[in-house]
N, C-alpha and C positions, 0 to 999 in steps of 0.2 A: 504494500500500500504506500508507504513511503517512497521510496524509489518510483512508484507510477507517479505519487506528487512532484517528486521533485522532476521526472522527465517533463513534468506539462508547467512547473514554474522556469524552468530551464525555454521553452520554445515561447511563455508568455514574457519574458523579462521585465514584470513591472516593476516600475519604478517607485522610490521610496514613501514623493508624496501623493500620488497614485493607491498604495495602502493606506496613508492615515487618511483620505479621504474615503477607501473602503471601510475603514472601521467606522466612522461617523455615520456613515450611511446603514451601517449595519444598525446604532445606536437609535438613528431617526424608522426603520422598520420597525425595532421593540416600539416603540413610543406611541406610533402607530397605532401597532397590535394590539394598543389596550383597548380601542374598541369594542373588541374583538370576545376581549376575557371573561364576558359572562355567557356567552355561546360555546367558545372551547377553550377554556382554561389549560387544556393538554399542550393544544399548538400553541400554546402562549410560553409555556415552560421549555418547551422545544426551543423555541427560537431564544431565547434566555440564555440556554444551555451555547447555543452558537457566538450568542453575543459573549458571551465568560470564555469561547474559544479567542475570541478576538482580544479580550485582554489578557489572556495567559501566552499569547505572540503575535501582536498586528501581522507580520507576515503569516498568518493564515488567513491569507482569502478569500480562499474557500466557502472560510465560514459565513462572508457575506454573501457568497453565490449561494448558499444553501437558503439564507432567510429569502434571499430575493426572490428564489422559486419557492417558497413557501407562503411569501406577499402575493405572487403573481395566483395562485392557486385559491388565495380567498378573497383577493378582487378583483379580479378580473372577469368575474360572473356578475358583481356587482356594478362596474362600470357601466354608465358614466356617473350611477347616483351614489357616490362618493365624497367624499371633501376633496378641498382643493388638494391639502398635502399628501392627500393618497391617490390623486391623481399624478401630482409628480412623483411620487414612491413606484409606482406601477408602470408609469414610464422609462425610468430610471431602470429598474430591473428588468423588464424589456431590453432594453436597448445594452445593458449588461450584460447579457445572455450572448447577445447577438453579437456584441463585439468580444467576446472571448471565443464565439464559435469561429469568428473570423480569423481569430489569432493562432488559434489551435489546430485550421484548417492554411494553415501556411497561406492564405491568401493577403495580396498586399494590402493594407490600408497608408489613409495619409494621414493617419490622428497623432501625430507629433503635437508636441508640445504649446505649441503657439496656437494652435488648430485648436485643442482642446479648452485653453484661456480662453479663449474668442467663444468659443460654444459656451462657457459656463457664463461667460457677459453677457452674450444675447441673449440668455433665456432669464437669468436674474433678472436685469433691469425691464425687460418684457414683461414680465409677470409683478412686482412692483409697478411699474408705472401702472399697468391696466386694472389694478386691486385699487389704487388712487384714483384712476380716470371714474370708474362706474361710480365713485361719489362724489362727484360734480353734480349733485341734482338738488333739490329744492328740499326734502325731506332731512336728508343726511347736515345741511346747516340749519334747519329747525332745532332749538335746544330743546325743545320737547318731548322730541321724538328719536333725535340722531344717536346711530348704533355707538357713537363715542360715550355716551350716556352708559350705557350696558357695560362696556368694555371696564370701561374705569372704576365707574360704581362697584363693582365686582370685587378690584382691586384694592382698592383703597377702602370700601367696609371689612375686609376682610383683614387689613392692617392695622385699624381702630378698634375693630370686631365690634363696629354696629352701622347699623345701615343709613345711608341717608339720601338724601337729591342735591345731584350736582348741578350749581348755582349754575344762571344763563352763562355768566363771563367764560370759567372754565368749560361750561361747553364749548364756546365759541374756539378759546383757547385751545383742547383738545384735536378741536376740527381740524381748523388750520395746521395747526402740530399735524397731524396724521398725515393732511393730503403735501405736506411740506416731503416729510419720511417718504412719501413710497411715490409720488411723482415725479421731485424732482431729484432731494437726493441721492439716490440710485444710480443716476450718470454720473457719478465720481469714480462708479466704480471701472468705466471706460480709459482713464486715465491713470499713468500710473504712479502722477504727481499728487493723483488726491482720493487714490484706491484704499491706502493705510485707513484715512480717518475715517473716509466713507463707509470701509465693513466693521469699523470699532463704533461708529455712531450707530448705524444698521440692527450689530448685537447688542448694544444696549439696549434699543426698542424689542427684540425678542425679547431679551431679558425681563424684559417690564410685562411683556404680553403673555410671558410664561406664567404668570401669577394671576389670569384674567383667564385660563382653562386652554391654553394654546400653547401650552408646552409642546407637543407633538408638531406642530406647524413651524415654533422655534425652533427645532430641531434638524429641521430641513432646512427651515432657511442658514443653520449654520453652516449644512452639506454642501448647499450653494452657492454660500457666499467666500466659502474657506475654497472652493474648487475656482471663483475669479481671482483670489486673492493667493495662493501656494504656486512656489518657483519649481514647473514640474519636471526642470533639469537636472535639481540638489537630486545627488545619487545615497545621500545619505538623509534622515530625518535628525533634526535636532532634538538631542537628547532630552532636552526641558519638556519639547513638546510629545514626545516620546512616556516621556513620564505623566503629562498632564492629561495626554488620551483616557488610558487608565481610570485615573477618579472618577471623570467624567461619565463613562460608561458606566463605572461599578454606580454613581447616582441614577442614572439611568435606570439600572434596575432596581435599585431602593426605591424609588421613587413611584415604579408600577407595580411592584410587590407590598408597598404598603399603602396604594391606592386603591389595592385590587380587595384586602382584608382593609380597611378602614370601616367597611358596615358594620362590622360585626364588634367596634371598639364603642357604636352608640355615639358616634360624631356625626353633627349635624350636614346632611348631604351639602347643605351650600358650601360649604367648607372644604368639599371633597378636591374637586380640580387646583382650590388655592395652594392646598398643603404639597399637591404632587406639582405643582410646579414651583415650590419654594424648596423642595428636595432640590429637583431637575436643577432650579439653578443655581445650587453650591456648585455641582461639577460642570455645568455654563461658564461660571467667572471664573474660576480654577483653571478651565481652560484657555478661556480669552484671553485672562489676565496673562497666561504664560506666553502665548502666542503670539501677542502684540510686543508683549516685550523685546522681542529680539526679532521682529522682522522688517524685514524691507523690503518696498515695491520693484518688481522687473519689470524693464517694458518688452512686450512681443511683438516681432515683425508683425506685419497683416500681409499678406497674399490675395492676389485677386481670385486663386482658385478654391478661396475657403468660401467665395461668395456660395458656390454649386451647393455648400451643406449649410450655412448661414440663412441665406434668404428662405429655404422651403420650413427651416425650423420658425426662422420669426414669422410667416405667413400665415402655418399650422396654429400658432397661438393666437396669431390676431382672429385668424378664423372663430377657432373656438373659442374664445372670449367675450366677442362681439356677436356671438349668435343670437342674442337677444333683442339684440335691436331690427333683425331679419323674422322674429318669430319661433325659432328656432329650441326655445326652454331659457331659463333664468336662474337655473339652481347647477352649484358645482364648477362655473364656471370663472371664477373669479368675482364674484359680485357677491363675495359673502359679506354679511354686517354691511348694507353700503345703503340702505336705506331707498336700491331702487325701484322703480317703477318703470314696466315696459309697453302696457298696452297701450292703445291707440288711443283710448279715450283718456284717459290720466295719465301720460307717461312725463316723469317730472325730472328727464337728464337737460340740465342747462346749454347742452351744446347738440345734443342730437335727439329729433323729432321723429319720435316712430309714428308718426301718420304718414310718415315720408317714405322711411327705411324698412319697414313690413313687409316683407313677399308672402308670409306666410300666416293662417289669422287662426292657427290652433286657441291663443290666448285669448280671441275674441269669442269664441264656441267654447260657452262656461254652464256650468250647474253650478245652480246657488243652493247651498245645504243650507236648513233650517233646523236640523237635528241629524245628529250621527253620533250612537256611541257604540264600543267595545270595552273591556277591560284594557285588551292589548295593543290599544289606538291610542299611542300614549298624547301623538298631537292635535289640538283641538282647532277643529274644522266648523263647526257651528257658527254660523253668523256669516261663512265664506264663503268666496266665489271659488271655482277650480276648473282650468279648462278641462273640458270635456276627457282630452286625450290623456291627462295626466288621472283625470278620475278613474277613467275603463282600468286603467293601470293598475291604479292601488286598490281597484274592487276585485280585479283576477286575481294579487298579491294576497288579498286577503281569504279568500276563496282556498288558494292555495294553501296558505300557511297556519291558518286557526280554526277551530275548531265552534266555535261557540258563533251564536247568528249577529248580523251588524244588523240591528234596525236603523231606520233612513229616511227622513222624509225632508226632499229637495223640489227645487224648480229648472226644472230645462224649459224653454224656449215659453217662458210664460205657463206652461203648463206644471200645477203641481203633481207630484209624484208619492207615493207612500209606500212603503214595506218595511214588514219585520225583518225582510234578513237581506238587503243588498245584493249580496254575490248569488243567488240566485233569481236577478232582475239579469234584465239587455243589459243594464251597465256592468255586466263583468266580459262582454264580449271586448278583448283588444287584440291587435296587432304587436307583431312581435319588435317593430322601429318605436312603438312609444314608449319603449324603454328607454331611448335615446333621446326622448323629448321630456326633459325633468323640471317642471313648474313649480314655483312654489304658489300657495293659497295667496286668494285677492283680497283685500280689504273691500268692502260693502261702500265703506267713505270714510272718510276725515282723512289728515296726515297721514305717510304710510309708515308702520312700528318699524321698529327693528326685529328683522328678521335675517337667520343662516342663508 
């Protein structure tokens, strides 16, 4: 076994920082996976078990090819209705797969060095900017309403340990703050005279978000951000940061081992996410702090032949980000917490008018529910609208997967409707693409809340 490893790290030759990037990645999978932990606690321990391979020798790789096919195996059934950070988890391992099978299969590639910075830039800064673009709209600087409201309050009662309402100013403040972070600041990391501050300003905002239930998201974006910022010629990893991996991961799994047993200590659930990301981020700045300390910006050549892999990644993203403005679904695509609105008749983005941009009017074909409950319907739909497409959906899903009847009584097309059990109405008749059409519920009226 050993000797077949070492003939396949012998024809891979990766390089140093190339592994602490695999280990971090492996770290942002567990993080992930706690979603996961009340469905299968087994494969949770599994991947635990790979991550503990990763700190007893970054050079086992392996170990993160192992979580990746075991990421790709429990979402990839679920895609696209996902989060964002398990949208890039699942991409990532993807495209992992693919490029070891290319390397193993002696075929050429051109992913040098330079190739590889430039990819990890255009996709960071893409994704920032467009997480900031979808909250340009009217609701997200309502201090009423706006998802900053959520974010913080979270955070900050849970540091006081009591609750309160965050005053208009610090809304307004927080707003600006936010779309400051992920629109503009972001293009520093383009350069590599103002890369250093830009991914230490960047992780301080995870850092903070880690505390607000988005540990898991911070975690990725440290994958992302440490793969714009690592010189991936150093043939050697610096011993500090060698060392700081380590903590880092072992918080990692402290952090969802005692997220996962938290119920059973009689701590108040609001509490739950705060605690496991105030673990996370001891081995966060443990990290950071090591890493910034002793590094410095490279600049990399640009080639005009990296446009051929460049352009179709940033195009893919713009695509799927912006489908909402096309009709296309508004959930999962970066417009999480952003306070938008996409239909024709309300849509409240300050720069782009879906009466215009619509090709397609699933959003507009809705059932308004007046009542719907289950035990196991844990989000509440009462009072909402829901396009059509995304209903057939969740009535075959539920059809599918519970047992007990959904009573239901809604309006299509002006017409009211009634039954005791839903999934045995028309409305559990769907199509296998409206899986790929993921809506969230419409507001009725007023401002629109903050919604994932």
């Amino acid at each position: 076994m050993n000797s077949f490893i070492k003939n396949i790290e012998n024809k891979l030759q990766i390089k140093s920082n190339y592994l602490l990037l695999l280990a971090i990645f492996n770290g942002a999978i567990l993080m992930n996976f706690h979603k996961l932990i009340f469905s299968n606690p087994l494969a949770l321990f599994v991947i635990i078990g790979f991550v503990l391979i990763s700190i007893i020798n970054i050079k086992y790789w392996w170990a993160t090819l192992v979580n990746s096919i075991i990421s790709i195996y429990f979402l990839i059934d679920k895609f696209p209705r996902i989060g964002n950070h398990s949208t890039i988890i699942l991409s990532f391992s993807l495209f992992l797969l693919v490029v070891f099978a290319l390397k193993l299969s002696s075929k050429k590639t051109i992913f040098n060095t330079n190739l590889v910075s430039y990819f990890f830039r255009t996709i960071t800064v893409t994704i920032y900017f467009y997480t900031g673009f979808h909250k340009l709209n009217t609701d997200f600087f309502n201090p009423c309403v706006s998802c900053v409201n959520e974010v913080n309050v979270y955070a900050l009662s849970n540091f006081i340990n009591e609750r309160f309402v965050l005053p208009e100013f610090w809304s307004h403040f927080f707003q600006y703050g936010t779309l400051f972070i992920e629109l503009i600041l972001p293009f520093g990391l383009l350069h590599f005279k103002t890369r250093k501050i830009t991914g230490f300003l960047l992780l301080c905002f995870h850092c903070y978000l880690s505390l607000s239930g988005f540990a898991d998201f911070s975690c990725v974006g440290l994958f992302l951000i440490l793969g714009c910022l690592v010189n991936f010629e150093e043939k050697t990893i610096s011993k500090n940061n060698l060392k700081a991996v380590k903590p880092f991961l072992i918080f990692i799994i402290l952090a969802i081992i005692i997220r996962y047993y938290l119920p059973t200590f009689g701590i108040d659930n609001y509490k739950n996410t705060f605690i496991e990301g105030f673990i996370f981020d001891i081995g966060f700045v443990i990290f950071i702090y090591t890493f910034f300390k002793s590094y410095s910006a490279k600049e990399y050549a640009y080639a005009k032949k990296f446009n051929a892999y460049l352009i179709p990644i940033f195009v893919i993203i713009n695509l799927w980000t912006l489908k909402g403005y096309f009709g296309l679904g508004n959930a999962g695509n970066l417009t999480m917490f952003s306070n938008l609105v996409t239909e024709k008749s309300t849509n409240n983005h300050l720069l782009i008018d879906t009466k215009k941009t619509k090709l397609f009017d699933f959003e507009e074909d809705y059932v308004e529910i007046i009542y719907l409950k289950n035990k196991n319907i844990r989000e509440d739909f009462n009072g909402y609208k829901l396009p059509l497409v995304e209903f057939n959906f969740l009535v075959n899903y539920w059809n599918k997967t519970y047992t007990d009847k959904v009573p239901c009584k809604l309006i299509y097309k002006g017409k009211i409707f009634e039954t005791n059990d839903i999934r045995t109405s028309e409305f559990n008749q769907t199509k296998w693409w409206y899986k790929y059409l993921s809506f969230r519920k419409i507001q009725s009226k007023g401002p629109n809340e903050c919604r994932w």
